[in-house]
C-alpha beads as a LAMMPS data file, in Angstrom:
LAMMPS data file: protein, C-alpha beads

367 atoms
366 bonds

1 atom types
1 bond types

-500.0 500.0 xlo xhi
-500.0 500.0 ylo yhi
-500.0 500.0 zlo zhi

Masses

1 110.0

Atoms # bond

1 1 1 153.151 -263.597 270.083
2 1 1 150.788 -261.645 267.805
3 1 1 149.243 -265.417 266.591
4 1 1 148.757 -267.034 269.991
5 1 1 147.034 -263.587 270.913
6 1 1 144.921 -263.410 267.987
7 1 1 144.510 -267.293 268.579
8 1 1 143.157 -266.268 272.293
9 1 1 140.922 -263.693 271.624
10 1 1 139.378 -265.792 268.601
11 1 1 138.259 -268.527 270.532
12 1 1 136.577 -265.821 273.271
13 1 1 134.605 -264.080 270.804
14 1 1 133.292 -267.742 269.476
15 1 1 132.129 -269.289 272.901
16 1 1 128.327 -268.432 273.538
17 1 1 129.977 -268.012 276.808
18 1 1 131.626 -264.713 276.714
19 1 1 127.928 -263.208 275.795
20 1 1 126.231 -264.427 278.421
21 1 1 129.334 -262.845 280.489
22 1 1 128.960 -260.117 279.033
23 1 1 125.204 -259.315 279.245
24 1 1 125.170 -260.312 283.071
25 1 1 128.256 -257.915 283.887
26 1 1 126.527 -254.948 281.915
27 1 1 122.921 -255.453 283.295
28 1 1 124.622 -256.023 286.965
29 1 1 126.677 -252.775 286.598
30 1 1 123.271 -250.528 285.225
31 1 1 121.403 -251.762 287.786
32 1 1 123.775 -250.493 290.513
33 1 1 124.740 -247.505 288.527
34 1 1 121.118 -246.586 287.454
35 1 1 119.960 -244.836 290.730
36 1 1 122.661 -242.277 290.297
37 1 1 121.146 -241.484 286.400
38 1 1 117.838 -240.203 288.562
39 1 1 119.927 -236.662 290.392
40 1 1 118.205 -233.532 289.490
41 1 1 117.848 -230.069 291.117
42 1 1 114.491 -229.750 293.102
43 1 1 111.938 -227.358 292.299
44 1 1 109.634 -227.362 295.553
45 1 1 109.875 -228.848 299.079
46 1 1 107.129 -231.005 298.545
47 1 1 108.918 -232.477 296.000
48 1 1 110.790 -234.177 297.793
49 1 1 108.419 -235.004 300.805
50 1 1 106.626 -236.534 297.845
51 1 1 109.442 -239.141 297.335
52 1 1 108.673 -242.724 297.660
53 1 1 111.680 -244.380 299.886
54 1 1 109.753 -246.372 302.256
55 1 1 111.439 -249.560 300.424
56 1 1 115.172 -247.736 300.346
57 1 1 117.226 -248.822 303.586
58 1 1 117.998 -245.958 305.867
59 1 1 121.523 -246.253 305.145
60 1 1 120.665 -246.188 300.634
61 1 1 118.951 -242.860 301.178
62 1 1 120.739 -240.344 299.075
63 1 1 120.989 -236.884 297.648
64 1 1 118.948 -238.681 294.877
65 1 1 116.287 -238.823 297.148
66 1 1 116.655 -235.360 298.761
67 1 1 118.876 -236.464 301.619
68 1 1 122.264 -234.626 302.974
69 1 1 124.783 -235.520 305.326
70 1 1 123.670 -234.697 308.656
71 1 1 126.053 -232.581 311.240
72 1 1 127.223 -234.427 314.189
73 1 1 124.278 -231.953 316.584
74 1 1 121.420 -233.392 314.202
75 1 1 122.716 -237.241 314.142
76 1 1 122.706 -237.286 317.415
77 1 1 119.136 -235.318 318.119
78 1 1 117.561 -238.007 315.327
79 1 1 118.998 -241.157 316.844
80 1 1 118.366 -239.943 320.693
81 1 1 114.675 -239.945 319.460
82 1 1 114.952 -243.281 318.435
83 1 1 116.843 -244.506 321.489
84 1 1 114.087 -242.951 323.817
85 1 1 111.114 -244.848 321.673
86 1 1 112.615 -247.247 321.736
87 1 1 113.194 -247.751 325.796
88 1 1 109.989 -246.675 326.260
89 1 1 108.371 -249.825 323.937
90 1 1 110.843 -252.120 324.745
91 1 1 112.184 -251.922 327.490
92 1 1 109.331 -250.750 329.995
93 1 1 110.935 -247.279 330.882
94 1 1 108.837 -244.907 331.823
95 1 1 108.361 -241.409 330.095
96 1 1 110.432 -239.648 333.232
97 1 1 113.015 -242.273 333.013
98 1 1 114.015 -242.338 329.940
99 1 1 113.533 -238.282 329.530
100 1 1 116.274 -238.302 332.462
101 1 1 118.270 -240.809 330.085
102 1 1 118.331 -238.255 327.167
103 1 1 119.202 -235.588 328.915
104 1 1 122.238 -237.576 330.234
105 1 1 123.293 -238.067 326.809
106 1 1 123.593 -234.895 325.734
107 1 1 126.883 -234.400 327.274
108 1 1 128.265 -237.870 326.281
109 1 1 129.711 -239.187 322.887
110 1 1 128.097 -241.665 321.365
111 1 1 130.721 -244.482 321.735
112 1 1 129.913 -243.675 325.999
113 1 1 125.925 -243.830 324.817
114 1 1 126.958 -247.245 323.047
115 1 1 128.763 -248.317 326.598
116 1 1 126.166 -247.212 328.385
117 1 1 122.623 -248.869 326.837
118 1 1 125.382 -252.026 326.356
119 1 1 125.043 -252.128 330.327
120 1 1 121.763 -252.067 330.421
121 1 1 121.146 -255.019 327.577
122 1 1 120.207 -252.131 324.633
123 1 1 122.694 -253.510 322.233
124 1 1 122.914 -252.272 318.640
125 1 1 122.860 -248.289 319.245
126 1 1 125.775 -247.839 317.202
127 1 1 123.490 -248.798 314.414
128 1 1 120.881 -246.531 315.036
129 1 1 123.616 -243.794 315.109
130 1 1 124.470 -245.088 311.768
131 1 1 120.891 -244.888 310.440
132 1 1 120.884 -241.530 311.205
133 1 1 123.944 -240.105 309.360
134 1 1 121.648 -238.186 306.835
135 1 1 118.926 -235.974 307.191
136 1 1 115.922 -235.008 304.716
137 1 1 116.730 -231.155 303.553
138 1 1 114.917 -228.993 301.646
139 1 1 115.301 -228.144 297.576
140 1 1 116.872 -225.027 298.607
141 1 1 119.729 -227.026 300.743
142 1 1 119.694 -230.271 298.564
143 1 1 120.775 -227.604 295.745
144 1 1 123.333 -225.862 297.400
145 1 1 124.490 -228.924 298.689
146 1 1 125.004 -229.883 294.773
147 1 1 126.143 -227.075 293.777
148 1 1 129.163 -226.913 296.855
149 1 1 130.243 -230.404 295.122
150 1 1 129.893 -229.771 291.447
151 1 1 132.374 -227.001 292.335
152 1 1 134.874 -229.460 293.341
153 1 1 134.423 -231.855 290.609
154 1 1 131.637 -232.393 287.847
155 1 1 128.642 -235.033 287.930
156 1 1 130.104 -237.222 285.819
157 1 1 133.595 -237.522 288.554
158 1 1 131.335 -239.047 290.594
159 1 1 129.548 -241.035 288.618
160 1 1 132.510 -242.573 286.516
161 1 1 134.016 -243.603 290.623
162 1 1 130.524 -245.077 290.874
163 1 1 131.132 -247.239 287.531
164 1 1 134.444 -248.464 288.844
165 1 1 133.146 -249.392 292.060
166 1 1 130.504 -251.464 290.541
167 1 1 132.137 -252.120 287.097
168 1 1 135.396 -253.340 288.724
169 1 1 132.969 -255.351 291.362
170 1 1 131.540 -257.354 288.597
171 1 1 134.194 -257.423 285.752
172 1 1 136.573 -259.138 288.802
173 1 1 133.902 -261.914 289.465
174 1 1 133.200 -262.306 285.611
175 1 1 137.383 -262.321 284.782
176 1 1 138.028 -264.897 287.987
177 1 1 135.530 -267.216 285.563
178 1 1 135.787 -266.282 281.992
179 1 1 139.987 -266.549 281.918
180 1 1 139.470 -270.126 283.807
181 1 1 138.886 -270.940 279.965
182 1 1 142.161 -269.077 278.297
183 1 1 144.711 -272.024 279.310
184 1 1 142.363 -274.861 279.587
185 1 1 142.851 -276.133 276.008
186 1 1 146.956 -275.683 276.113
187 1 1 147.026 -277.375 279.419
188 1 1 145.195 -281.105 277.843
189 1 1 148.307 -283.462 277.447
190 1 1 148.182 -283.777 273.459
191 1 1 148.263 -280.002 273.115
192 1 1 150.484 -279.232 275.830
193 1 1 153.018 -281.076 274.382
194 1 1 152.777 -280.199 271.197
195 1 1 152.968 -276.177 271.888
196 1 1 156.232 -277.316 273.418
197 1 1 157.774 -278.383 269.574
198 1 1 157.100 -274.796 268.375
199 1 1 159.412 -272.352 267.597
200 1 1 157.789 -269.802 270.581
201 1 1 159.922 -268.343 272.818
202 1 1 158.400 -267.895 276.898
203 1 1 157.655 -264.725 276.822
204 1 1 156.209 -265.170 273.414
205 1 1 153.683 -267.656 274.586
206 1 1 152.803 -266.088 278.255
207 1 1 152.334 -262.602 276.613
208 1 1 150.429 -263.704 273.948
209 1 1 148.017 -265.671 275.886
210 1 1 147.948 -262.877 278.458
211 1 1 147.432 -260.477 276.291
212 1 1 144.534 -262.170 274.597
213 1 1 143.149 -262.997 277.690
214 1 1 143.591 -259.172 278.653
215 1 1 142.368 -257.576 275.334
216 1 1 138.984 -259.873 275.946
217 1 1 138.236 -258.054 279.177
218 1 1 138.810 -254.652 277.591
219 1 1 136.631 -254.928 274.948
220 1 1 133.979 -255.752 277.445
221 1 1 135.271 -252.564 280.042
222 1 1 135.904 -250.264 276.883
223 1 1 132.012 -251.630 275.968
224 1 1 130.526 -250.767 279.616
225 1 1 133.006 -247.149 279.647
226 1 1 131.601 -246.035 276.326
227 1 1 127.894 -247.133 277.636
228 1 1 127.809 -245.411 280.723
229 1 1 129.832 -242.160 279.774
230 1 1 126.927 -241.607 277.073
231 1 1 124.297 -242.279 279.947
232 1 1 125.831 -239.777 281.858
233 1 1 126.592 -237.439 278.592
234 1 1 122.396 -237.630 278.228
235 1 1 121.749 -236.948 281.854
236 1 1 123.831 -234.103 281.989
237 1 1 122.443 -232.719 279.016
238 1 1 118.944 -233.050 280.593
239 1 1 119.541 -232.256 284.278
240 1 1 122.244 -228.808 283.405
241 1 1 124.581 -230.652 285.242
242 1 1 128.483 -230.477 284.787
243 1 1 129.801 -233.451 282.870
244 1 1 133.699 -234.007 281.468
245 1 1 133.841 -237.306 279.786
246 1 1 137.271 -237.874 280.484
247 1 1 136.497 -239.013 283.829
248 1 1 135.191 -242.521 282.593
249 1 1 138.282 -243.927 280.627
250 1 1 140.303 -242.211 283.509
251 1 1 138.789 -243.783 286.392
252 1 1 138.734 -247.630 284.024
253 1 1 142.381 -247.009 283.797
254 1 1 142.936 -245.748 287.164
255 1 1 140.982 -248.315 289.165
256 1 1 139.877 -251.360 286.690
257 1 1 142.697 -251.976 284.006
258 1 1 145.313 -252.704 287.234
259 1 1 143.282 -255.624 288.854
260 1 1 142.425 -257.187 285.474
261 1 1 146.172 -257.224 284.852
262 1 1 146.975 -259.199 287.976
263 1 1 144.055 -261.924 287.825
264 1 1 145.199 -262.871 284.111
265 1 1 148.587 -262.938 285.856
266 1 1 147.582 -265.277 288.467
267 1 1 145.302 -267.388 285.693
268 1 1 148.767 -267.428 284.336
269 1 1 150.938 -268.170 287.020
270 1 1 148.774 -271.057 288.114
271 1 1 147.635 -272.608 284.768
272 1 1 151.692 -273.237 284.021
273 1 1 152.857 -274.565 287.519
274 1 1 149.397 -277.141 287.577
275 1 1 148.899 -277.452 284.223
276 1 1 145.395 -277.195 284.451
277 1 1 143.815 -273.683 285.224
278 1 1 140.849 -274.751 287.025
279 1 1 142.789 -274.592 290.389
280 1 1 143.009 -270.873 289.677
281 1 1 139.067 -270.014 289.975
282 1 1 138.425 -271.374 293.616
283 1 1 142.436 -269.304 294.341
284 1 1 140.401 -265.690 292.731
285 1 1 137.486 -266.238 294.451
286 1 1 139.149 -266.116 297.872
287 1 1 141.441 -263.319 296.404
288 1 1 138.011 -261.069 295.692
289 1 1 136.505 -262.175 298.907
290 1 1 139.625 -261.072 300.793
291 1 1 139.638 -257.938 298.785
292 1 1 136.188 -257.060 299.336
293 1 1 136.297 -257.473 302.736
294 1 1 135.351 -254.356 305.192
295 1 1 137.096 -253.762 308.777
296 1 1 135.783 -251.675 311.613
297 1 1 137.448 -248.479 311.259
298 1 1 138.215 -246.309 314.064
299 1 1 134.528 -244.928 314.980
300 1 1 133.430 -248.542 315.441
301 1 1 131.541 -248.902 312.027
302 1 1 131.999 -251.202 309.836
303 1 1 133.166 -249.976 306.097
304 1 1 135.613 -250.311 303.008
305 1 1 138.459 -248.430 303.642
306 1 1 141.319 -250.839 301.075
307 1 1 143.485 -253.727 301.635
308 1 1 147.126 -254.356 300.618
309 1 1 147.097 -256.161 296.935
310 1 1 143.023 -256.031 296.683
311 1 1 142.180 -256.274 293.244
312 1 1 138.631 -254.851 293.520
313 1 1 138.589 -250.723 294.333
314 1 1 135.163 -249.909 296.484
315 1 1 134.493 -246.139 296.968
316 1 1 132.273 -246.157 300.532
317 1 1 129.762 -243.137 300.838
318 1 1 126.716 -241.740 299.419
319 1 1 126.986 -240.425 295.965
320 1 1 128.593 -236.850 296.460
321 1 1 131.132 -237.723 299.332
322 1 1 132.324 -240.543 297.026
323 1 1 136.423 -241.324 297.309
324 1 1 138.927 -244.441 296.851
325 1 1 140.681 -245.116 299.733
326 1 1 143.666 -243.711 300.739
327 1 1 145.849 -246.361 300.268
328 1 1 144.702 -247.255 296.296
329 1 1 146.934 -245.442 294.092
330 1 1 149.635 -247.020 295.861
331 1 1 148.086 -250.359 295.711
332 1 1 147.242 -250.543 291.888
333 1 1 150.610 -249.268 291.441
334 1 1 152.405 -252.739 293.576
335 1 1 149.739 -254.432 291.551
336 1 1 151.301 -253.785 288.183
337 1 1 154.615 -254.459 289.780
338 1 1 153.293 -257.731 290.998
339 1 1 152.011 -258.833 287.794
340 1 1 154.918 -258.219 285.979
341 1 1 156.529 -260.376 288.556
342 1 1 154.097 -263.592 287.939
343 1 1 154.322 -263.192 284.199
344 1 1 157.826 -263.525 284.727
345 1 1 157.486 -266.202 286.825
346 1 1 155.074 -268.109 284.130
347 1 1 157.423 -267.641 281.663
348 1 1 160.164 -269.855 283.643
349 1 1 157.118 -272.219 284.112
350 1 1 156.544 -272.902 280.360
351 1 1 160.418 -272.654 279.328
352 1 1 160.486 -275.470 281.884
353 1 1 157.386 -277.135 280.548
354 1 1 155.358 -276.557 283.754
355 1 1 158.589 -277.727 286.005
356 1 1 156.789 -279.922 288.660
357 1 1 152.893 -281.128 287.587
358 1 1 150.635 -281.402 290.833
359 1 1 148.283 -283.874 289.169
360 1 1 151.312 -286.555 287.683
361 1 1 154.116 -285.671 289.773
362 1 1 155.981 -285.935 286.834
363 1 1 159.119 -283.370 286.378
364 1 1 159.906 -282.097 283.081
365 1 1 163.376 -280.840 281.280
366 1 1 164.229 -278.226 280.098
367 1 1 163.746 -277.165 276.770

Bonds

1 1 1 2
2 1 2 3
3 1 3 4
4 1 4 5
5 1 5 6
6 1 6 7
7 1 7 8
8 1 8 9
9 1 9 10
10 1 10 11
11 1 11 12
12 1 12 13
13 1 13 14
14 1 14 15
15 1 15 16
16 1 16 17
17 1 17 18
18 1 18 19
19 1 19 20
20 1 20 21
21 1 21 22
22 1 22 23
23 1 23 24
24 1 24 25
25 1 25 26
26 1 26 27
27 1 27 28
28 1 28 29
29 1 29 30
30 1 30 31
31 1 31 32
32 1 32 33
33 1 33 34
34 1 34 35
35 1 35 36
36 1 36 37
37 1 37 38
38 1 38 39
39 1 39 40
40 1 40 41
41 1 41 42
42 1 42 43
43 1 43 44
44 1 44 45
45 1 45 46
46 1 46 47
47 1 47 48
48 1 48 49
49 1 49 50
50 1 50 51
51 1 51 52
52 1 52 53
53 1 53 54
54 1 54 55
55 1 55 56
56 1 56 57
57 1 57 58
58 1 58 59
59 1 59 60
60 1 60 61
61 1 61 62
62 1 62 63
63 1 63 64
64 1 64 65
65 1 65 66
66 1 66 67
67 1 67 68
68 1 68 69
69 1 69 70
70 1 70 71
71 1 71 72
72 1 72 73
73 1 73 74
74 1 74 75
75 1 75 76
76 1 76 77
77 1 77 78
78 1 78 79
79 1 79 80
80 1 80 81
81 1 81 82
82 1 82 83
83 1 83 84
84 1 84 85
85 1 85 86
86 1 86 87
87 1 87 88
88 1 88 89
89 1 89 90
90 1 90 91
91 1 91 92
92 1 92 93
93 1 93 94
94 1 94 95
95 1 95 96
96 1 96 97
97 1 97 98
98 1 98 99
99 1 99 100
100 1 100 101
101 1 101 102
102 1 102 103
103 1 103 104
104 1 104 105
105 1 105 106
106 1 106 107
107 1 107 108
108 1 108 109
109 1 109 110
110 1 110 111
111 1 111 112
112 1 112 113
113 1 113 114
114 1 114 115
115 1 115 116
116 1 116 117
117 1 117 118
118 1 118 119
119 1 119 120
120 1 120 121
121 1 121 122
122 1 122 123
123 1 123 124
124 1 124 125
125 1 125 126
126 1 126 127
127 1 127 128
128 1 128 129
129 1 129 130
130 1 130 131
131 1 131 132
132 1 132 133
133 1 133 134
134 1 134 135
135 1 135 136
136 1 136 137
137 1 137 138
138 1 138 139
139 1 139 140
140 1 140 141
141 1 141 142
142 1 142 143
143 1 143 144
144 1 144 145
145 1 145 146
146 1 146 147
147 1 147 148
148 1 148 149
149 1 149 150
150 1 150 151
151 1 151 152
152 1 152 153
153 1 153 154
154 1 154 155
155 1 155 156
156 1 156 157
157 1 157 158
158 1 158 159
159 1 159 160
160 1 160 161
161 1 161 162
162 1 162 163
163 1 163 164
164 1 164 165
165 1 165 166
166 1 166 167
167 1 167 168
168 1 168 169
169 1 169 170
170 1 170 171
171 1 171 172
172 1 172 173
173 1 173 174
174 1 174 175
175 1 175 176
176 1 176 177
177 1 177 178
178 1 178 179
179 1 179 180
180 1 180 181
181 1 181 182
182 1 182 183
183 1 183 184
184 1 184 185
185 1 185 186
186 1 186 187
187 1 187 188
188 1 188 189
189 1 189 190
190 1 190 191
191 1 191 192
192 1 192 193
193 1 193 194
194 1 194 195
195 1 195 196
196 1 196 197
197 1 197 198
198 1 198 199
199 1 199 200
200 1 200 201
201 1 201 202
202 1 202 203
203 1 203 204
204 1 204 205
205 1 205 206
206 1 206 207
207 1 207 208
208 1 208 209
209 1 209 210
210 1 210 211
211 1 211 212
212 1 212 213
213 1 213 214
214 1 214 215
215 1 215 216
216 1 216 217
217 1 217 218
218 1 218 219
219 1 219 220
220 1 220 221
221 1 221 222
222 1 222 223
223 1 223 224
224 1 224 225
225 1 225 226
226 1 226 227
227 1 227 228
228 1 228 229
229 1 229 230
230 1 230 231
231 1 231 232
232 1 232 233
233 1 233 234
234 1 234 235
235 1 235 236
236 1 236 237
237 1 237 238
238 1 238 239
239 1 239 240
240 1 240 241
241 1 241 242
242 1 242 243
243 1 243 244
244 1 244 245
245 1 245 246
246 1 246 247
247 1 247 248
248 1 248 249
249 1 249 250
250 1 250 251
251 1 251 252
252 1 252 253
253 1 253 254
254 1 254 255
255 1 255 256
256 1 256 257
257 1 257 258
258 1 258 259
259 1 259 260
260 1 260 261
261 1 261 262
262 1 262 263
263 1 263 264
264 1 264 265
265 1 265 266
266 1 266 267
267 1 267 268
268 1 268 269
269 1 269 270
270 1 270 271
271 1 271 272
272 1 272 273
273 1 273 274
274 1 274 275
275 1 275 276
276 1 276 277
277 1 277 278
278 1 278 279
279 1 279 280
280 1 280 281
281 1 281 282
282 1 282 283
283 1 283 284
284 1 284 285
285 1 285 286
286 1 286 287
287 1 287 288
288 1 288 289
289 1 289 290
290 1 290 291
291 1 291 292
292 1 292 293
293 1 293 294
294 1 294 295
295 1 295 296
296 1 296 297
297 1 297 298
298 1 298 299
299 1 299 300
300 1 300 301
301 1 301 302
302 1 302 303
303 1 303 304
304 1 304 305
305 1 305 306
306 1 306 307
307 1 307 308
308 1 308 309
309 1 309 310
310 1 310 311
311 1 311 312
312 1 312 313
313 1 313 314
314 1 314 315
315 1 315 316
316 1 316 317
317 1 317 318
318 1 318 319
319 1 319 320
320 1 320 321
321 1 321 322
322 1 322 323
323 1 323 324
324 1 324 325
325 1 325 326
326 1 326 327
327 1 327 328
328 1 328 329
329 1 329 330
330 1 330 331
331 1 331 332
332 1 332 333
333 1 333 334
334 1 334 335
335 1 335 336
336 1 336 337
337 1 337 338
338 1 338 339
339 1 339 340
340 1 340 341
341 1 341 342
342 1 342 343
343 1 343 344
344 1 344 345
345 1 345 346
346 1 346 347
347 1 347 348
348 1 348 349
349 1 349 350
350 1 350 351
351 1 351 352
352 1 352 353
353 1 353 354
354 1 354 355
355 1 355 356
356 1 356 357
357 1 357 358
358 1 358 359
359 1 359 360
360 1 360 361
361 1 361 362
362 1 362 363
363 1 363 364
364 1 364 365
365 1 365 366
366 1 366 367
C-alpha cells in the first residue's frame, strides 16, 4: 500500500500540472480572503465617511468598511426611502401619494409591502429590503460592535471560517480536476492488466491510490492553512486584535478534510466500475454545483443555508455574524461514513477487475 501511495503522490509532484493547480487555488483563496486582512478599530468618524465603497455592492459592504447590521426599525426606515424615490421617478406618483404610501407601511411587514408594490407592478422590493440590511455607524459603534464579537470568539475564528468557505470553494473545484489524473494511467488496458498479476491485495491498491491522491490535496490545504494563519498571526499583531491559531487547522479539519475524502472516494468508485476516470469529472462538477446551490429560506431571500451530502461548506453573512449551517457537523460526519462506504465498494470493483466495463461490455472474473 505504502508503494502504490508513494507511487501516487510521485507522479503529482512531477506534473507541471499540480503547480499551476496550486498557484490558481492559493491566489483564488487570497483574493477572497484578502478583504478580511484590511479590519481595524477606527480612530475618527470621518474615517470612515472617508471610505471609498462606491464600487463595493450594497450587499459586500462590511464591518471592514465601517458598516453594522442594521435593526429591523432602521432597515425598514432606509429601504422605505428608497421605495418612495423610487415611485416618485418611476412610477409618476406624486409627492402626496406616495407620502400616504409610506405612512401605510409603517404598520405592515415587509413581506405585505412586497405583496403590496407586487399589485401595483413595483416588483423587486424584497431586494431593496435586502440592500438595506446594514447601516454605516460610527468608530465609536463599529468598535463596540467588534469588541461585543471578539468576546465571543477571536479574529482569527472568523477568519479561519472565512478560509474554509473560500478554501474548501476552490480546493473542491481544483480536486474534482486534479484526481481525474490519479487512475487514468492504471485504467489504460496494458497497465490495467498488468496491476492485476501483482501480489496487491484490494484494499491495498484502493487505499494506496486514495491515499496518495488524498495526501496530494493536503499538502496543498496544509500549504494554504499555514499561509493564511501567518496572515492573520501578522494582522493581529498589527491591528491588537485577538488571534488563537488553532482555529485554522481546526476549521481545515472540521469543514475541508471531510469533502476531500469523499471526492477521492467517488474518483475511486467511478475510475474502477468504468475503468476510465474521466466519467468522474463531469459526475463532481454536478456534485459541487448541487452542493453550492442556495434555496429561499423562510424570509423569502435567497441564501446558503446546507444540503444533505454537500461536499463544499459556505458560511453566509458578513464577516462577524459568520456561521456553518446548522445541519454541517452532521453532514461531514455521513460524509466520512459515505466514503468509507465507496472505498469499500472500489475495493470489490478491483478484486473483480472492474466487474462490468461500460466502454467494452466485457465482464471480468474474479481473481
Amino acid at each position: 500500500m505504502k508503494a502504490v501511495m508513494k507511487q501516487a503522490v510521485k507522479n503529482y509532484l512531477k506534473n507541471p500540472v499540480f503547480w499551476i493547480a496550486f498557484l490558481i487555488i492559493m491566489i483564488g483563496v487570497y483574493q477572497d480572503v484578502s478583504p478580511y486582512l484590511k479590519l481595524h478599530w477606527f480612530t475618527s468618524d470621518q474615517e470612515i465617511r472617508e471610505m471609498q465603497v462606491d464600487d463595493i455592492p450594497m450587499n459586500d459592504l462590511d464591518v471592514m468598511q465601517g458598516y453594522l447590521p442594521a435593526t429591523g426599525e432602521q432597515q425598514k426606515a432606509a429601504a422605505l426611502q428608497t421605495i418612495g424615490q423610487t415611485l416618485l421617478e418611476e412610477f409618476d406618483r406624486t409627492d402626496e401619494e406616495v407620502q400616504a404610501l409610506l405612512e401605510k407601511f409603517q404598520d405592515m411587514e415587509i413581506g405585505e409591502i412586497q405583496e403590496y408594490l407586487e399589485g401595483i407592478g413595483y416588483y423587486g422590493s424584497l431586494y431593496t429590503f435586502e440592500d438595506n440590511r446594514y447601516i454605516q455607524g460610527t468608530a465609536r459603534e463599529v468598535n463596540q460592535y467588534m469588541e461585543e464579537r471578539f468576546r465571543q470568539h477571536p479574529y482569527s475564528w472568523y477568519l479561519a471560517n472565512k478560509f474554509a468557505d473560500f478554501g474548501g470553494l476552490y480546493l473542491s473545484f481544483g480536486a474534482s480536476i486534479l484526481l481525474a489524473l490519479l487512475f487514468y494511467q492504471d485504467t489504460r488496458k496494458n497497465t490495467w492488466e498488468l496491476l492485476h498479476t501483482k501480489p496487491v491485495t484490494a484494499w491495498q491498491y484502493v487505499l494506496g491510490k486514495a491515499l496518495g491522491g488524498l495526501l496530494v490535496m493536503l499538502l496543498i490545504l496544509a500549504a494554504l492553512t499555514i499561509f493564511f494563519a501567518g496572515l492573520c498571526l501578522a494582522v493581529g499583531l498589527g491591528e491588537n486584535l485577538p488571534v488563537n491559531l488553532l482555529d485554522f487547522p481546526a476549521a481545515a479539519v472540521k469543514y475541508i478534510l471531510p469533502n476531500l475524502i469523499m471526492i477521492v472516494s467517488v474518483y475511486a468508485v467511478v475510475a474502477l466500475a468504468f475503468r476510465n476516470p474521466l466519467p468522474g469529472a463531469p459526475i463532481l462538477f454536478l456534485y459541487l454545483l448541487y452542493s453550492n446551490m442556495g434555496v429561499k429560506g423562510p424570509d423569502g431571500i435567497y441564501d446558503y443555508y446546507g444540503r444533505p451530502l454537500a461536499i463544499m461548506v459556505r458560511f453566509p453573512g458578513n464577516f462577524l455574524e459568520t456561521a456553518a449551517p446548522s445541519v454541517t457537523g452532521f453532514n461531514q460526519i455521513f460524509l466520512l461514513v459515505c466514503s468509507g462506504l465507496l472505498l469499500a465498494a472500489a475495493a470489490l470493483l478491483w478484486k473483480y477487475r472492474g466487474g462490468f466495463s461500460y466502454f467494452t461490455g466485457n465482464c471480468f472474473p474474479m481473481k
